[in-house]
C-alpha positions as MATLAB code, in Angstrom:
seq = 'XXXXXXXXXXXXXXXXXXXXXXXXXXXXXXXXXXXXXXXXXXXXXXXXXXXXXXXXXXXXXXXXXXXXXXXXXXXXXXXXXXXXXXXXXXXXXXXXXXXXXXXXXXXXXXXXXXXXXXXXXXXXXXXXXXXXXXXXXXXXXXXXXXXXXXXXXXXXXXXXXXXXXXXXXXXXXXXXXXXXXXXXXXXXXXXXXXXXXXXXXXXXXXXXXXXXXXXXXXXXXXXXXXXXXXXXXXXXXXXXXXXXXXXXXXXXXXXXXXXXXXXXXXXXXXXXXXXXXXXXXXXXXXXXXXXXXXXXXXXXXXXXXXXXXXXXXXXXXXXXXXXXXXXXXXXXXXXXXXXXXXXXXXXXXXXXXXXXXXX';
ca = [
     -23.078   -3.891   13.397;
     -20.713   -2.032   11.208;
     -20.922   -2.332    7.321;
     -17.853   -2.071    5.012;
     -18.707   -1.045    1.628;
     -15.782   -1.782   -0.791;
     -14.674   -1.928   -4.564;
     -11.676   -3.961   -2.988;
     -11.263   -6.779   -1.593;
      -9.166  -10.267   -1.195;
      -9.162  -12.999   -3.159;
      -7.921   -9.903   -5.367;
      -4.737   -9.065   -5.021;
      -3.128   -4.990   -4.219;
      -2.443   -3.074   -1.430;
      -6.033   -1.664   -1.011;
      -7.242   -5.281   -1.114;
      -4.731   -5.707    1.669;
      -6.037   -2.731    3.588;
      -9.894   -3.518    3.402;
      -9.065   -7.234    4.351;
      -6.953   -6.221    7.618;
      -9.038   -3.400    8.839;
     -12.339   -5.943    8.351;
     -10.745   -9.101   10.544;
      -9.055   -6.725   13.256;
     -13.086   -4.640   13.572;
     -14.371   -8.174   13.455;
     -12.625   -8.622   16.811;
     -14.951   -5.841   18.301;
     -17.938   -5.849   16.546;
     -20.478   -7.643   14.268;
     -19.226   -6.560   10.670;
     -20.600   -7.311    7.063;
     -19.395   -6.639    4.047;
     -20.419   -5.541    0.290;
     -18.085   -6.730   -2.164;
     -17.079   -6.927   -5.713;
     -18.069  -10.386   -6.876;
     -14.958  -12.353   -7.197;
     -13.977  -16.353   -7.352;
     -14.070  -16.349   -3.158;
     -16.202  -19.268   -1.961;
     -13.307  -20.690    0.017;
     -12.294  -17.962    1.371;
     -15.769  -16.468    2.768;
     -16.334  -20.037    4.286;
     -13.554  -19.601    6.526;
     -14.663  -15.996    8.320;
     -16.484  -15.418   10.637;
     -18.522  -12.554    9.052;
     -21.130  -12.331    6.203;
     -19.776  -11.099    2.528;
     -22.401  -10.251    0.130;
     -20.617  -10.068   -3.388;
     -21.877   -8.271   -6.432;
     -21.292   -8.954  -10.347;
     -22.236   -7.473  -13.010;
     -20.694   -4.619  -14.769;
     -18.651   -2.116  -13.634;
     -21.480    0.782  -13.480;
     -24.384   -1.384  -13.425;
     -22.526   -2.927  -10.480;
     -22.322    0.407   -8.634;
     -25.734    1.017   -8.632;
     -26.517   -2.892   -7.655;
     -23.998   -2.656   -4.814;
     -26.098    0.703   -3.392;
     -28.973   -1.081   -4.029;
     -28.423   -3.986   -2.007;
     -26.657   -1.271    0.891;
     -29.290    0.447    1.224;
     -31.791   -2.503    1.060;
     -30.016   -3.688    4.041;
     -30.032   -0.404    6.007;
     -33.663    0.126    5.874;
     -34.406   -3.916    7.127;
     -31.659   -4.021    9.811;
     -32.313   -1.174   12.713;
     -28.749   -1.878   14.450;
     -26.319   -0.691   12.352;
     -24.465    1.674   13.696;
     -22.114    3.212   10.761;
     -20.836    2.529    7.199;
     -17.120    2.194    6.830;
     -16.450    2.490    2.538;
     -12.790    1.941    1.306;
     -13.425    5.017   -1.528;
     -15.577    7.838   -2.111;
     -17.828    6.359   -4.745;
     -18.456    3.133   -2.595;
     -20.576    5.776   -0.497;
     -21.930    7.866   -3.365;
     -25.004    6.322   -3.720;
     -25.698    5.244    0.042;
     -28.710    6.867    1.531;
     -29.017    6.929    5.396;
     -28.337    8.888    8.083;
     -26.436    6.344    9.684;
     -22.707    6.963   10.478;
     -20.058    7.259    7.570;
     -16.621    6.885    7.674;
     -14.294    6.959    4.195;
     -10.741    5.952    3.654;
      -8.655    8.058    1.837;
      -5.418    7.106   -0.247;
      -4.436   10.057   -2.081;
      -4.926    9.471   -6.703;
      -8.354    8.925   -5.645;
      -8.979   12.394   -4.477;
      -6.593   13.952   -6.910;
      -8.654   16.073   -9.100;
      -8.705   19.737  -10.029;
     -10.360   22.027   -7.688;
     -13.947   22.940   -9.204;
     -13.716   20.050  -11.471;
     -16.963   17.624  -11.941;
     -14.573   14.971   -9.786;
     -13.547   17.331   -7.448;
     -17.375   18.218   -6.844;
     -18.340   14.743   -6.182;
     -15.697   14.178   -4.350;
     -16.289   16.881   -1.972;
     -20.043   15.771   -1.945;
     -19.153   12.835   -0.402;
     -16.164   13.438    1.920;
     -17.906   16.368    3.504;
     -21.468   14.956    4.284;
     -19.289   11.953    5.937;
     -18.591   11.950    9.655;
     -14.869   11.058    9.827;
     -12.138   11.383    6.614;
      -9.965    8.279    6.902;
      -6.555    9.798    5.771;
      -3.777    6.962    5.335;
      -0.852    9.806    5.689;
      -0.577   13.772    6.856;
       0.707   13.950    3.071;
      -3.151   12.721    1.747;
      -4.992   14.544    4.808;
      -3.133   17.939    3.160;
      -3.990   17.179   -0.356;
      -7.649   16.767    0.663;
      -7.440   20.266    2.522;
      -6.203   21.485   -0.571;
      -8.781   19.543   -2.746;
     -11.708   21.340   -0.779;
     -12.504   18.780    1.870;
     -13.617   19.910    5.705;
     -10.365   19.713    7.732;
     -12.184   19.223   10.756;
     -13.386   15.873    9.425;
     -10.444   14.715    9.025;
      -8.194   12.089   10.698;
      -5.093   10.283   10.029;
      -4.880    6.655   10.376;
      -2.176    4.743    8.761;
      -2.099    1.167    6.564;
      -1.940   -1.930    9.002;
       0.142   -5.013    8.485;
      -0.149   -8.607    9.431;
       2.452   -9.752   12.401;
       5.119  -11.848   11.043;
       5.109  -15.498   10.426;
       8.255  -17.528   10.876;
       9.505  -18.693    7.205;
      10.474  -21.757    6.610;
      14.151  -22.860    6.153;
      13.255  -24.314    2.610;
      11.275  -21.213    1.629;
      14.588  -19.069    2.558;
      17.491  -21.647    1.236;
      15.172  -21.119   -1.945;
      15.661  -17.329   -1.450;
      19.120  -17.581   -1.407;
      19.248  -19.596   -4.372;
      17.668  -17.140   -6.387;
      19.717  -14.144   -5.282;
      22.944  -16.511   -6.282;
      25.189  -15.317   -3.027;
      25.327  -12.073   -4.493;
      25.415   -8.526   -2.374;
      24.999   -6.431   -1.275;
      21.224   -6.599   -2.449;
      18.599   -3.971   -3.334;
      15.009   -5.027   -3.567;
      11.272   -3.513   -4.781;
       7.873   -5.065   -4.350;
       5.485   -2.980   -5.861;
       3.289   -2.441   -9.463;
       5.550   -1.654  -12.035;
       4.278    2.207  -13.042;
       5.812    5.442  -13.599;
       5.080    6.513  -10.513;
       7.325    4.010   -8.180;
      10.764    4.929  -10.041;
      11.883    1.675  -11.186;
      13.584    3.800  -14.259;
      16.018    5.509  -11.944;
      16.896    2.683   -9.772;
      18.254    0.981  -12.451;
      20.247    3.933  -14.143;
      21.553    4.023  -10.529;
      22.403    1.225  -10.762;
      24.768    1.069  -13.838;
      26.807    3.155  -11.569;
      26.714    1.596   -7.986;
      27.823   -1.783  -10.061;
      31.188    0.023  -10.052;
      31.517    0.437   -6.448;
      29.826   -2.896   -5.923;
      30.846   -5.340   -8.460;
      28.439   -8.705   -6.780;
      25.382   -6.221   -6.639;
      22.233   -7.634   -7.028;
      18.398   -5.980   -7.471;
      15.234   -7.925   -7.077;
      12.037   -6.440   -8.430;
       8.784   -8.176   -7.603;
       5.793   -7.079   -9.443;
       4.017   -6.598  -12.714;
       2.458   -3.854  -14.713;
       2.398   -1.515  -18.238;
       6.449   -0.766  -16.996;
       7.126   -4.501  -17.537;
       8.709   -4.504  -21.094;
      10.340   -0.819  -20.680;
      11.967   -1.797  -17.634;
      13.325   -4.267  -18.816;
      13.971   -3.116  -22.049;
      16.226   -0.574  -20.046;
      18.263   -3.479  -18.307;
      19.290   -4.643  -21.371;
      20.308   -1.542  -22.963;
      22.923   -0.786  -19.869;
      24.015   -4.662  -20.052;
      23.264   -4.918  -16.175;
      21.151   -8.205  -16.970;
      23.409  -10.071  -14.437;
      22.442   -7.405  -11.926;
      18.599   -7.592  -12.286;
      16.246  -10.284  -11.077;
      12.629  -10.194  -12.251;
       9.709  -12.119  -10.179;
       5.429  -11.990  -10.643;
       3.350  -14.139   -9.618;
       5.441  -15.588   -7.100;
       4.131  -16.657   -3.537;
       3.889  -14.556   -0.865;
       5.916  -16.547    1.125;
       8.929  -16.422   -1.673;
       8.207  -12.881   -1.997;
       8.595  -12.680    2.094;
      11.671  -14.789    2.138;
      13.460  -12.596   -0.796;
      12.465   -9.356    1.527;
      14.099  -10.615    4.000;
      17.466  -11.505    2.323;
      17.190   -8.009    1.182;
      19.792   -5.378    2.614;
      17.800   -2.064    1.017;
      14.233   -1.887    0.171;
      14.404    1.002   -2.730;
      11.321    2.757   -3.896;
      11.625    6.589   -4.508;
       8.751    7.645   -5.771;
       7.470   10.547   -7.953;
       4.865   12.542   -8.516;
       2.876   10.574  -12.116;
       0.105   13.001  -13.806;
      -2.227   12.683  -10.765;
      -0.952    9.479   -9.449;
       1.196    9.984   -5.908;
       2.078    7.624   -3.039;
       0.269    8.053   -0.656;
       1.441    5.878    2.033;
       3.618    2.850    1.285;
       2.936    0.010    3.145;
       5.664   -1.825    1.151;
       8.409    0.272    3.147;
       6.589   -1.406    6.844;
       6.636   -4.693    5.504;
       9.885   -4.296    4.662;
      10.724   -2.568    8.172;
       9.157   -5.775    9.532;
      12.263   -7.747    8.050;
      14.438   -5.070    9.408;
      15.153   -4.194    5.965;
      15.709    0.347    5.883;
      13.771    1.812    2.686;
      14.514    4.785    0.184;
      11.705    6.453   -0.527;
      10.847    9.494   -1.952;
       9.823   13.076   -0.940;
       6.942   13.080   -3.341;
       3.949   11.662   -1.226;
       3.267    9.768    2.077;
       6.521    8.067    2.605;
       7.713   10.097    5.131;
       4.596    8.679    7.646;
       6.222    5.263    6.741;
      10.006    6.085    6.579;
      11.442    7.950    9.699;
      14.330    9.928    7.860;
      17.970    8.733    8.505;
      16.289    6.534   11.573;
      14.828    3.724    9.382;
      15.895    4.585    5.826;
      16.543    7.896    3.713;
      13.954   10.480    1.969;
      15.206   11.264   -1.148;
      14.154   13.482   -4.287;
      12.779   10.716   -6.444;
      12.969   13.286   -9.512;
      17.136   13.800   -9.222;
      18.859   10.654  -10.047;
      22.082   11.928   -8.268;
      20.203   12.032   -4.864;
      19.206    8.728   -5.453;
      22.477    7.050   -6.054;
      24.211    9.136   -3.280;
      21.209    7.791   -0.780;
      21.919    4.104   -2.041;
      25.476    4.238   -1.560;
      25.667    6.075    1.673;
      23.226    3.025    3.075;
      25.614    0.466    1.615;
      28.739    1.674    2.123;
      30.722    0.156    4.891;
      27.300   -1.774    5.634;
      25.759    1.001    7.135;
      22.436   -0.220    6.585;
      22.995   -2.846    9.413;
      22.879   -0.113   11.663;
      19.053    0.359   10.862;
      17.785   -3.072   11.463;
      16.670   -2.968   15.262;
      15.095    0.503   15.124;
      13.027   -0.973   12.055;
      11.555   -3.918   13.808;
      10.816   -1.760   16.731;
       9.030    1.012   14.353;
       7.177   -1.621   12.313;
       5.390   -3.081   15.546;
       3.366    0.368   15.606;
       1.607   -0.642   12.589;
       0.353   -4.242   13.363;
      -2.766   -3.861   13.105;
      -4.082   -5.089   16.857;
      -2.461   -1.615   17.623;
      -4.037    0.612   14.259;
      -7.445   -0.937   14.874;
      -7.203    0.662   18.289;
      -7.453    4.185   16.589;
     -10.203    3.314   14.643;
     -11.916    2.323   17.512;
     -11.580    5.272   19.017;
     -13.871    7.278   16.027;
     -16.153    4.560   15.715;
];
């Protein structure tokens, strides 16, 4: 039996959420797996697995202590466990046993200044563990750089789900939405600094010149909301701009995949960096080539001028040259197959395979 220790986990929504909840149902496939959670409103969706979830409440450091509690409770009354898989470095701060570790890295997490009080705990953790789950070469680096044990380290990238047919009514309502503009630009992500939504739109003032019917979607929410938008109006591009949250994942799907050009070039934020990007694979799965930036892990999930462009997120120029040179004449047709065919490497009946392998 394996355990997976985590701060997150679905019903909650995110891309670690997302993470945890794939890696758990493809081990499941192997092995007997349970899992400590954050309490969360979940009774339906615990019924339907086919492993146990013990979730704990309380508050936020009383529930740390509880969750280690209960972990380690478990360890000493069950002898065949064979290793703890945590989703963060404090989910296995407080777990005593000599049982196998494994910890997932994603990049902020680990982010801290070398000799700080983080950094020391961090280290304490990642290099008493037996493997260091990296989710890019860009994160396994910064952790070298942070202190932590190269040798322990191994890089393992972000699964996604296969792809489930949508539904013609789920796409005619897609193509509602987008009006029968084009060509179309499109980001799914939190609305932060750090994912660039500033100089997409400032881009965009510009591209509207070349491309009079453009159109860009952005799906999310976040403490960007009201600035972004803000922004919109004050370059009178409303007509240009579509803004979604709390939509369905099948209408966010369905509006992916009427996408030409998913468009996220992100920066460098204080200590926040991308690590990975799983958005640019889902949107691979569509077909759909990304922009992404230099700053970070998106050049594990974008193959450069094979299944989008790496640009410098921090120059606004090389942002709008990168979106134009992928719409101009269509080019970004000539991307499609060679993203379906890349995006199959990250299902995750083939990225469970490497975990395997450690475990």
């Amino acid at each position: 039996m394996y355990l997976i220790v985590t701060r997150s986990f679905p019903p909650d929504a995110g891309g670690m959420q997302n993470l945890m909840w794939g890696l758990t149902n493809s081990l499941a496939k192997h092995h007997m797996v349970k899992v400590f959670a954050d309490q969360s409103e979940s009774k339906t969706l615990d019924e339907k697995v086919s492993y146990s979830i013990d979730r704990i409440g309380g508050p936020k450091l009383i529930r740390k202590y509880r969750k280690a509690y209960f972990v380690n409770d478990f360890i000493k009354n069950n002898k065949n466990i064979k290793g703890i898989i945590a989703d963060h470095w404090k989910s296995l701060e407080l777990i005593k046993t000599n049982k196998k570790k494994y910890c997932l890295i994603h990049s902020k997490e680990i982010n801290h200044h070398k000799g700080s009080i983080l950094n020391r705990r961090v280290l304490n953790v990642l290099n008493n563990v037996d493997y260091v789950v990296s989710n890019s070469e860009y994160t396994k680096n910064l952790a070298i750089n942070c202190g932590v044990k190269s040798d322990k380290i191994i890089v393992i990238n972000p699964g996604v789900e296969p792809l489930k047919e949508l539904s013609k009514n789920i796409l005619f309502e897609a193509e509602d939405l987008l009006q029968n503009k084009s060509p179309r630009l499109i980001t799914v992500s939190r609305l932060e600094k750090r994912k660039n939504h500033e100089k997409i739109i400032m881009s965009l003032r510009n591209l509207k010149q070349l491309y009079p019917n453009i159109i860009y979607t952005c799906i999310g929410h976040g403490e960007e909301e009201e600035n972004i938008k803000k922004l919109v109006k004050e370059l009178n591009i409303e007509n240009h701009v579509l803004f979604f949250k709390n939509i369905s994942q099948e209408l966010k799907n369905a509006l992916l995949a009427k996408s030409n050009l998913f468009v996220m070039p992100s920066i460098i934020y204080k200590k926040s960096v991308e690590g990975f990007g799983i958005a640019y694979i889902e949107a691979a799965q569509y077909g759909v080539p990304s922009i992404g930036g230099k700053d970070g892990g998106a050049s594990d999930a974008i193959l450069d001028k094979e299944t989008g462009i790496i640009c410098d997120g921090n120059n606004l120029d090389d942002i709008y040259s990168s979106i134009d040179l992928m719409l101009k004449n269509n080019s970004y047709k000539n991307f499609s197959k060679k993203n379906i065919e890349f995006a199959k490497k990250f299902e995750w009946n083939n990225i469970i395979k490497k975990y395997l392998k450690i475990l």
